[in-house]
C-alpha positions as CSV (number, residue, x, y, z in Angstrom):
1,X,0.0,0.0,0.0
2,X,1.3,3.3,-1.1
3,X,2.0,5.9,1.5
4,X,1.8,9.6,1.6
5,X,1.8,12.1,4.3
6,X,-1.5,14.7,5.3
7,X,0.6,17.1,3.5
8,X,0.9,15.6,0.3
9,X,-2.6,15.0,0.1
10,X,-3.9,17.8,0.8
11,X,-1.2,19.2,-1.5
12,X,-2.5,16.5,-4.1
13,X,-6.1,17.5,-3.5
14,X,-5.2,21.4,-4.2
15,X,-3.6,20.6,-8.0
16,X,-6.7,17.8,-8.4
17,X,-10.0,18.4,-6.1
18,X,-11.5,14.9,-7.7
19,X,-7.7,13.6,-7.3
20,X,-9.0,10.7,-4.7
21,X,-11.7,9.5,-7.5
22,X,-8.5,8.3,-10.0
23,X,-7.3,6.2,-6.9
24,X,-6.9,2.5,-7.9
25,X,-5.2,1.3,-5.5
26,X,-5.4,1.7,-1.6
27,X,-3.4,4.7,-0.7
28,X,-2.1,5.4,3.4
29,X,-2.5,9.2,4.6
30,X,-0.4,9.2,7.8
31,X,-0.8,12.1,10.4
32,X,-4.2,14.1,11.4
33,X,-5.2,15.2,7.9
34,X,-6.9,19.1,8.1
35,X,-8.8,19.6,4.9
36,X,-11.1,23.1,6.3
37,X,-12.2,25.2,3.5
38,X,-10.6,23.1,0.9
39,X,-12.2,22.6,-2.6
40,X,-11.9,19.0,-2.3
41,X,-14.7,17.1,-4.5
42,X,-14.1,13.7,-4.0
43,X,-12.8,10.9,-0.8
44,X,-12.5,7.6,-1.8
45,X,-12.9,4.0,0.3
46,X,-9.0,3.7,-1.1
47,X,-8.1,5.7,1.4
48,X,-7.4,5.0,5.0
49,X,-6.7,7.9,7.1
50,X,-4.3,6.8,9.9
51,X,-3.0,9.2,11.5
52,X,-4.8,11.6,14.7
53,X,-4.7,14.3,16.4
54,X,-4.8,14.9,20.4
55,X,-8.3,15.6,20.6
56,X,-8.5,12.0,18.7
57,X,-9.5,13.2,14.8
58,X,-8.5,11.3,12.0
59,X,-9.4,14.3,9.6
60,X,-11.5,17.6,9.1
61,X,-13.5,18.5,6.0
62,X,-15.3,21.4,7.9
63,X,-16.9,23.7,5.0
64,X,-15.8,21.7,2.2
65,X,-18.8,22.9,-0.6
66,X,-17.3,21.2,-2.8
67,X,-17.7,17.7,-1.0
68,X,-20.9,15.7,-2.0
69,X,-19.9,11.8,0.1
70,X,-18.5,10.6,2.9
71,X,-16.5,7.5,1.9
72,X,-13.1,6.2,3.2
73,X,-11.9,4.6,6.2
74,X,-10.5,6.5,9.1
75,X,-8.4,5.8,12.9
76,X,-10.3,8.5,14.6
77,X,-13.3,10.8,14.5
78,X,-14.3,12.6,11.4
79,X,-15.8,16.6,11.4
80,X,-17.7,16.8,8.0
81,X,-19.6,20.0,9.8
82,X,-21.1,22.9,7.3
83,X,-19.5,20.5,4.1
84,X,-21.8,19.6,1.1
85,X,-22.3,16.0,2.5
86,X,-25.2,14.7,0.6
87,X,-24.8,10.8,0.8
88,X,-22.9,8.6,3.1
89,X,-20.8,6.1,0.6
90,X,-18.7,3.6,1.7
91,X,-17.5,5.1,4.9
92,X,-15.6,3.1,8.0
93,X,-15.1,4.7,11.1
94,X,-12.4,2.4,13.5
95,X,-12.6,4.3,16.1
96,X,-14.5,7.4,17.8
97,X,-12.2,10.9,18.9
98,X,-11.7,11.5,22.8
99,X,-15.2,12.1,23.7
100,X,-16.4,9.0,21.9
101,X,-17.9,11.0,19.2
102,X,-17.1,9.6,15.4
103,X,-18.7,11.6,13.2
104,X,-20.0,15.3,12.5
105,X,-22.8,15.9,10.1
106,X,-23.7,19.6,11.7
107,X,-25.4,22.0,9.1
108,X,-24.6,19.3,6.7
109,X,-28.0,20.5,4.1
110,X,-28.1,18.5,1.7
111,X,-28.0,14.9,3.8
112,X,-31.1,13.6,3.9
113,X,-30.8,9.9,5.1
114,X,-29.2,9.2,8.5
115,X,-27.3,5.8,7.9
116,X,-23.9,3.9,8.4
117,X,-21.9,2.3,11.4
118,X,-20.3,3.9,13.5
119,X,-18.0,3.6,16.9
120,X,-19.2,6.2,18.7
121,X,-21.9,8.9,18.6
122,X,-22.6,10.9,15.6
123,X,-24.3,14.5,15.2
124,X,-26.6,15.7,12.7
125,X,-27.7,18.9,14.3
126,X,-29.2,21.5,12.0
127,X,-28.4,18.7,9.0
128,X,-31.2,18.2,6.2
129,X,-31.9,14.9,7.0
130,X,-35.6,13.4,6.6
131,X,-35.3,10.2,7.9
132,X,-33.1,7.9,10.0
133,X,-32.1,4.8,7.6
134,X,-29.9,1.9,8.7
135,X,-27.9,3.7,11.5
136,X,-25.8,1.7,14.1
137,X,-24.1,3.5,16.8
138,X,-22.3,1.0,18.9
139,X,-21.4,2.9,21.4
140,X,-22.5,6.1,23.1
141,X,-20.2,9.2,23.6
142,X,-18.7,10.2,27.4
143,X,-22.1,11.8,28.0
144,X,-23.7,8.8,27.0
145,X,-25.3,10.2,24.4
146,X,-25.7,8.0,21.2
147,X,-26.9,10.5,18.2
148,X,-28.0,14.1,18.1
149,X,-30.9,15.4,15.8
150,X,-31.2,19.0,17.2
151,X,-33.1,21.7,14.2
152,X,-33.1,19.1,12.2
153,X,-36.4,20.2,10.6
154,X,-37.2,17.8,7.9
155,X,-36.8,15.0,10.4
156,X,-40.4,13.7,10.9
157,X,-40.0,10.2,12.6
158,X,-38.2,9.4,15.9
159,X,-36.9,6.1,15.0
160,X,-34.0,3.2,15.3
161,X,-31.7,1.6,17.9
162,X,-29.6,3.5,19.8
163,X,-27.1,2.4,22.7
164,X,-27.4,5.9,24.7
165,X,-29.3,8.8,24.9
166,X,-31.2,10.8,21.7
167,X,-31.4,14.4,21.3
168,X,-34.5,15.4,18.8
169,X,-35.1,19.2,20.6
170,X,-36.3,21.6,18.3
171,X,-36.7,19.0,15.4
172,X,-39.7,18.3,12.8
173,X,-41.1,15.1,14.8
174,X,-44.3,14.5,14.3
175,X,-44.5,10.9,15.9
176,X,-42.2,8.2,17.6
177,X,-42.2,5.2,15.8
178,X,-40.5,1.9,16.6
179,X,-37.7,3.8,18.5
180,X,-35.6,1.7,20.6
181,X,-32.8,3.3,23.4
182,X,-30.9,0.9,25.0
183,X,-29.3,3.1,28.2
184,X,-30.0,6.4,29.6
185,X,-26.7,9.0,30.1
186,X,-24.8,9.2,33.2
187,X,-27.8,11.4,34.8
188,X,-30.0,9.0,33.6
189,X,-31.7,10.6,30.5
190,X,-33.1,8.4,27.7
191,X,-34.7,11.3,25.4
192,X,-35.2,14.6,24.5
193,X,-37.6,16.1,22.4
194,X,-38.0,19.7,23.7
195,X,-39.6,21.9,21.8
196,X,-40.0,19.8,19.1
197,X,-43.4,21.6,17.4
198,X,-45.2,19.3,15.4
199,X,-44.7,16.1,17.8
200,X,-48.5,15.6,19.3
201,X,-48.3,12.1,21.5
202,X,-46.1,10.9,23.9
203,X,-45.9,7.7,23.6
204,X,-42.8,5.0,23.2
205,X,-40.7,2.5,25.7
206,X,-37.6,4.8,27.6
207,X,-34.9,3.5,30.0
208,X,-34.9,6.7,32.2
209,X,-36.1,10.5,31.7
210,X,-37.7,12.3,29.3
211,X,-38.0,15.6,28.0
212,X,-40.8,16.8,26.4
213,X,-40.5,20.1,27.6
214,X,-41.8,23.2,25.4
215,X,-43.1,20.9,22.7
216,X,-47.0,20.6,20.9
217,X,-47.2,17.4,22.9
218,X,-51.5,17.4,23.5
219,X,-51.7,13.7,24.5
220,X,-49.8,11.7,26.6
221,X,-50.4,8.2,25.0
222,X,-48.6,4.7,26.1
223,X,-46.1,6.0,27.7
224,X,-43.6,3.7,29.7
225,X,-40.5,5.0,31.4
226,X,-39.1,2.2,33.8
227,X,-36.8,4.3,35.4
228,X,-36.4,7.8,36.7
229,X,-33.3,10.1,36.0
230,X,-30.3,10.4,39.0
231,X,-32.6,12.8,40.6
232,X,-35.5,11.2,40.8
233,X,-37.0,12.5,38.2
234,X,-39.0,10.9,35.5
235,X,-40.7,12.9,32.7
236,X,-40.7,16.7,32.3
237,X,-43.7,18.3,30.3
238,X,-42.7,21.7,31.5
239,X,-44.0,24.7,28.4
240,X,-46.4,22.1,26.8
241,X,-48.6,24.4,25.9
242,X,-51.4,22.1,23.9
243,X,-51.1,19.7,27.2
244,X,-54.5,19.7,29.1
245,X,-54.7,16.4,30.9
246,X,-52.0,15.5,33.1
247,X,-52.3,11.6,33.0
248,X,-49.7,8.7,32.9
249,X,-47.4,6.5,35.4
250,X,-44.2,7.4,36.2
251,X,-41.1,6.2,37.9
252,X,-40.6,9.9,39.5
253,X,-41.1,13.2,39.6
254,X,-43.3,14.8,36.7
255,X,-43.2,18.8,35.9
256,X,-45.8,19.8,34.5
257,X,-45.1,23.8,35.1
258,X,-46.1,26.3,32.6
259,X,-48.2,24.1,31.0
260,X,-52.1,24.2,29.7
261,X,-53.5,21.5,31.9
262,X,-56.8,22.0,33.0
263,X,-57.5,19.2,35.2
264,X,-55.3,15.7,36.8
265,X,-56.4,12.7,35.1
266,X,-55.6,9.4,35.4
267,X,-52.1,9.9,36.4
268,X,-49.9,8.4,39.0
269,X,-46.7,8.7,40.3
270,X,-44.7,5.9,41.7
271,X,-41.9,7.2,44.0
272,X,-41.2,11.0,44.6
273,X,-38.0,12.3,43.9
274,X,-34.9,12.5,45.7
275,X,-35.8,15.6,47.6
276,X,-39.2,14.3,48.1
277,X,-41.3,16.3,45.3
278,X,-43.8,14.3,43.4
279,X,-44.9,17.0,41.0
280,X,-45.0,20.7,40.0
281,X,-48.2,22.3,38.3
282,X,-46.3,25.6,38.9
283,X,-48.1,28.5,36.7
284,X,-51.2,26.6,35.2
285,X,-53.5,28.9,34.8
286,X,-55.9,26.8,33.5
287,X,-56.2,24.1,36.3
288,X,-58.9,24.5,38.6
289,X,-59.2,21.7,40.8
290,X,-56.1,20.6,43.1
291,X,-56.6,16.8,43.0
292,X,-55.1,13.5,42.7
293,X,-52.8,10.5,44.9
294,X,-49.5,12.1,45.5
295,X,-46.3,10.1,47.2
296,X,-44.1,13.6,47.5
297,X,-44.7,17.2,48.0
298,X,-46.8,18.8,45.2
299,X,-46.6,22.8,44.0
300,X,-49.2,24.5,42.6
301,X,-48.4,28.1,42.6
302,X,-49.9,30.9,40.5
303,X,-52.4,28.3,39.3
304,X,-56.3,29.2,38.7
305,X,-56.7,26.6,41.4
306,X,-60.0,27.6,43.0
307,X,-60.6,24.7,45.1
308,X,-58.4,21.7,46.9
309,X,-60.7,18.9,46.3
310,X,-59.5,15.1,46.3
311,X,-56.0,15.7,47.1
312,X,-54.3,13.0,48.7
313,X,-50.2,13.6,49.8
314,X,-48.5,10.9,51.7
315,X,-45.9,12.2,53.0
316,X,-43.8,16.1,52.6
317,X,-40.6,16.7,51.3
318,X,-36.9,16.8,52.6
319,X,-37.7,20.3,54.2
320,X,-41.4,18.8,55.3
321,X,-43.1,20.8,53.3
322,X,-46.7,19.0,51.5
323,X,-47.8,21.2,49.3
324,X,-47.9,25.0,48.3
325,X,-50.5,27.1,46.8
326,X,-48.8,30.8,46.6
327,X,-50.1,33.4,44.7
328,X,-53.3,31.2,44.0
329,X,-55.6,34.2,43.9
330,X,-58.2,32.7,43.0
331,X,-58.3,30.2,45.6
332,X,-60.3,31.4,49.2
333,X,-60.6,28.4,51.3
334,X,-57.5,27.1,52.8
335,X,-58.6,23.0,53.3
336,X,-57.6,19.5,53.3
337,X,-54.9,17.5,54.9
338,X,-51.5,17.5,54.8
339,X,-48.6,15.4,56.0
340,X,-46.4,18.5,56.3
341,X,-45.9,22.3,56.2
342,X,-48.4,24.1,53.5
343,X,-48.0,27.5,52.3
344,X,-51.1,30.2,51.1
345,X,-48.8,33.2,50.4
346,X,-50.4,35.8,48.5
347,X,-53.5,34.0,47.7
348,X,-57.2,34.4,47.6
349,X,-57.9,33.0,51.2
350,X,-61.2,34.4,52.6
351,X,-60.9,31.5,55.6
352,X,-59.6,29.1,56.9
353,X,-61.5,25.8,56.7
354,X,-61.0,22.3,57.7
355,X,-57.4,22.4,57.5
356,X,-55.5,19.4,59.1
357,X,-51.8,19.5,59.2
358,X,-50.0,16.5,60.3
359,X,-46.3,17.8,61.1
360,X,-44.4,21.5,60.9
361,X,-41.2,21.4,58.1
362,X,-38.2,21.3,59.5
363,X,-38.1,24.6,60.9
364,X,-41.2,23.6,62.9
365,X,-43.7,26.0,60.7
366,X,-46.6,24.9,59.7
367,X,-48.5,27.1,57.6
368,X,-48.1,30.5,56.1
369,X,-50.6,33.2,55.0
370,X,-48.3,36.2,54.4
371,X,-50.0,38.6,52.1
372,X,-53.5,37.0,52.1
373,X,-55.1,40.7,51.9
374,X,-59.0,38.8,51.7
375,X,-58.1,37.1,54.9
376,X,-59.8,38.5,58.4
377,X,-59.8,36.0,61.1
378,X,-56.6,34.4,62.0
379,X,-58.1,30.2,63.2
380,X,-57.4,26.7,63.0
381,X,-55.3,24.1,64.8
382,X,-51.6,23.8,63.8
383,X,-48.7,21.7,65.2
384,X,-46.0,24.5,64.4
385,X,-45.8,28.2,63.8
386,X,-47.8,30.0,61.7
387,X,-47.5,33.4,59.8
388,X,-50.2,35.7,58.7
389,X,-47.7,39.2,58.1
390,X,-48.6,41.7,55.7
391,X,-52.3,39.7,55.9
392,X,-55.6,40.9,56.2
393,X,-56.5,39.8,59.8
394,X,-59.0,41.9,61.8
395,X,-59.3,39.3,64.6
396,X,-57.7,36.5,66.5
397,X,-60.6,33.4,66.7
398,X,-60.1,30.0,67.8
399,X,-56.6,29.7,66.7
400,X,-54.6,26.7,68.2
401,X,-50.8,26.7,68.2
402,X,-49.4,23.3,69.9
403,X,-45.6,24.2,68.8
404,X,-43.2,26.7,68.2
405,X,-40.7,27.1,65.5
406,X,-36.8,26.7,65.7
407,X,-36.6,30.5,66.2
408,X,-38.7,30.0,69.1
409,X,-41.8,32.0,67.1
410,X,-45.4,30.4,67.8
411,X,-47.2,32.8,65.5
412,X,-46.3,36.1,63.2
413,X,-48.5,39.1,62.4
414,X,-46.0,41.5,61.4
415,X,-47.7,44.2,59.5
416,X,-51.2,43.2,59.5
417,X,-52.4,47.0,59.4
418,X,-56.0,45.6,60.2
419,X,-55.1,44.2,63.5
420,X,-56.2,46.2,65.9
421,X,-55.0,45.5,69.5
422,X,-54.3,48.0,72.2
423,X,-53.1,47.6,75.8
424,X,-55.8,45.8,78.2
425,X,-57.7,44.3,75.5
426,X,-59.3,41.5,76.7
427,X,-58.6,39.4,73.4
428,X,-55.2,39.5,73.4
429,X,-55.0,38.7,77.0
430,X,-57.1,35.3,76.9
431,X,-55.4,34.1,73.4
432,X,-52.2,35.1,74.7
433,X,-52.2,34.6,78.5
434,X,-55.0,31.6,79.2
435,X,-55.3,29.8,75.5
436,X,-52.2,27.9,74.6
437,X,-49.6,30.4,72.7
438,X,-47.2,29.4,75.4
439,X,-44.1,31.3,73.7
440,X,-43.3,34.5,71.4
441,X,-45.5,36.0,69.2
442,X,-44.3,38.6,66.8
443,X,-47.3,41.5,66.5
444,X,-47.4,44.2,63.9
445,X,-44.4,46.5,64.2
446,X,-46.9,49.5,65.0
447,X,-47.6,47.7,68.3
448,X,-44.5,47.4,70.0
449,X,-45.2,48.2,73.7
450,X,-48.3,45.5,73.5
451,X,-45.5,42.9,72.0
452,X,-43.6,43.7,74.5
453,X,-46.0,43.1,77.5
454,X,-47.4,40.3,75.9
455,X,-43.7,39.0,76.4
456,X,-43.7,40.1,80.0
457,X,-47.8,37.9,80.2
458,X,-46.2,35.1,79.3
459,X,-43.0,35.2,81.7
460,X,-45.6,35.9,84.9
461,X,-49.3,35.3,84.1
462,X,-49.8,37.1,86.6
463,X,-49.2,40.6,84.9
464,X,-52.3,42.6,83.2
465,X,-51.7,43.5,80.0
């Protein structure tokens, strides 16, 4: 086998663009071969590119217009990024570069069929291609990502055998067809299809995590993740703004934040995540109804929530909080039961109803209603502090505090302009002095001396406040 050096043909290539289509024999390029720019036409399954450089390329045809195929056989990875790469010809790949990547197609237009074998992972982001063909990856890249299909447009079908994880975001998927991923990343991702437009259904068999985030996805369909990412988490739905029905069983946590969902189907969640959060409806305006069988924490702030109806947590999160409902304002009773802390912070809350609260967080509070402007009567039971600042309270009722807080705070009404207390009133002396506060309550700031005697009650009950 004839040798020659990178330089000589690149040299050779310079005198003769088509030079490699003469080739009769095999020919040996030795060293990392750097073709950028060049007006190469033609490569050739004649030649075997041996050589490499330290990042573990064999060669670089990165904007070469002039090139049409990807043929030859080469000891490292291959950058065919922003070329003319139209077809892949007879094209061996030995081995993939440092990072286990083997080829480049990036911005490659006018490739329209992913297809070929390959060593390592292989990326076809912003690439023309309209349909994955007979494509073997072996083996995934150091992220444990297999292939990578970002803006590719004309791709319609999510499809093939991959050994790690697939990247689709932004693409034209419509559907996923018999797609088949062996093993997640080392986070334990298997997918990704965010904000992929024209891709309705979720539906498809997945190793670990998947993101669906920001996409048209209106259905979730059969579904199956068996595992949930390092985190805990399982699917993420986050953006989807055609979702409406959140429905499905998970491995983990589901976020289903900023999406259209207007009510909790059929969906169920099999382990919460690592910090103990089951699932977020975080900024659905649609959803009404706070329902469904939760193993973790659940958030559902600046929802339209307007009711807590079946709602069913088992137990709170690492910081034993159960659920929170902030800036809710259109929710006005504060209800249901809860395994841990709950917050109502700038909500709708008219009352308080049958709230039951099982345990404080780990602070020891149990509930806040800061900023709850429609709220007037400060009640309920609770087995840690409780805050009502910057609140609309008007009156102390049968409110029940059985524990303070680490801070040693039973309850807080800072700023509650409405509260009207005054030295000697006899409702501040009984709730304070004979019912059960037992500690430090902090008052609105305009009340000071009454704080302050309250503070002197509870040292010697004896004292008249």
């Amino acid at each position: 086998m004839e040798k020659i050096t990178a330089e000589q043909f690149k040299h050779a290539v310079q005198l003769d663009p088509a030079w490699a289509s003469k080739l009769t024999e095999p020919v040996e390029v030795t060293g990392y071969c750097e073709m950028n720019s060049s007006r190469i036409s033609h490569l050739s399954s004649l030649l075997h590119f041996t050589g490499y450089n330290k990042q573990g390329y064999a060669a670089s045809f990165y904007c070469c217009r002039q090139l049409e195929e990807a043929s030859g056989k080469f000891s490292g990875g291959v950058n065919f990024t922003d070329s003319s790469i139209a077809r892949i010809g007879d094209l061996t790949i030995t081995r993939p570069n440092k990072m286990g990547i083997a080829a480049w197609f990036k911005n490659c237009h006018q490739l329209r069929t992913a297809e070929g074998a390959y060593p390592g992972s292989v990326v076809y982001n912003g690439s023309g291609i309209r349909r994955i063909g007979n494509l073997i990856v072996e083996k995934a890249d150091s992220d444990g990502q297999a292939a990578k299909f970002v803006d590719c447009k004309n791709l319609g079908v999510a499809e093939g055998r991959f050994s790690g994880v697939v990247d689709f975001s932004r693409s034209g998927i419509k559907r996923i067809g018999d797609l088949v991923i062996e093993n997640t990343d080392k986070k334990g991702q298997a997918a990704i299809f965010a904000g992929c437009k024209s891709l309705e259904k979720a539906k498809g068999s997945f190793p670990g995590q998947v993101d669906f985030s920001r996409s048209s996805i209106k259905q979730i369909g059969d579904l199956i993740i068996t595992e949930p990412d390092g985190n805990g988490h399982a699917v993420d739905f986050e953006g989807c703004k055609a979702l409406t029905i959140a429905e499905g069983t998970f491995p983990g946590f589901a976020n289903f934040s900023n999406s259209s969902i207007k009510q909790v189907g059929n969906l169920v969640i099999m382990k919460a995540s690592n910090w103990g959060k089951a699932a977020d409806f975080s900024d659905c305006p649609k959803l009404k109804e706070a329902r469904g069988d939760f193993p973790g924490s659940v958030t559902f702030n600046n929802t339209g929530i307007r009711k807590i109806g079946d709602l069913t947590i088992r137990t709170p999160d690492s910081g034993g909080r159960a659920a929170s409902f902030d800036k809710c304002s259109k929710l006005e009773v504060a209800e249901g039961e809860f395994p841990g802390s709950v917050s109502f912070d700038s909500t709708g809350i008219v009352r308080i109803g049958n709230l039951a609260i099982g345990n404080p967080d780990k602070e020891g509070k149990a509930a806040s209603f800061e900023k709850c402007s429609n709220l007037e009567e400060a009640c309920g039971r609770f087995p840690g502090s409780v805050s009502f600042d910057r609140s609309g309270v008007k009156k102390i009722g049968d409110l029940e505090i059985t524990a303070c807080d680490s801070d040693g705070t039973w309850a807080s009404f800072q700023n509650c302009s409405s509260l009207q207390l005054k030295p000697g009133d006899y409702l501040l002396q009984k709730q304070i002095v004979e019912k059960s506060f037992h500690g430090l309550v902090e008052w609105a700031e305009k009340h000071i001396r009454v704080r302050m005697k309250a503070r002197e009650a509870l040292r010697d009950p004896g004292i008249e406040l």
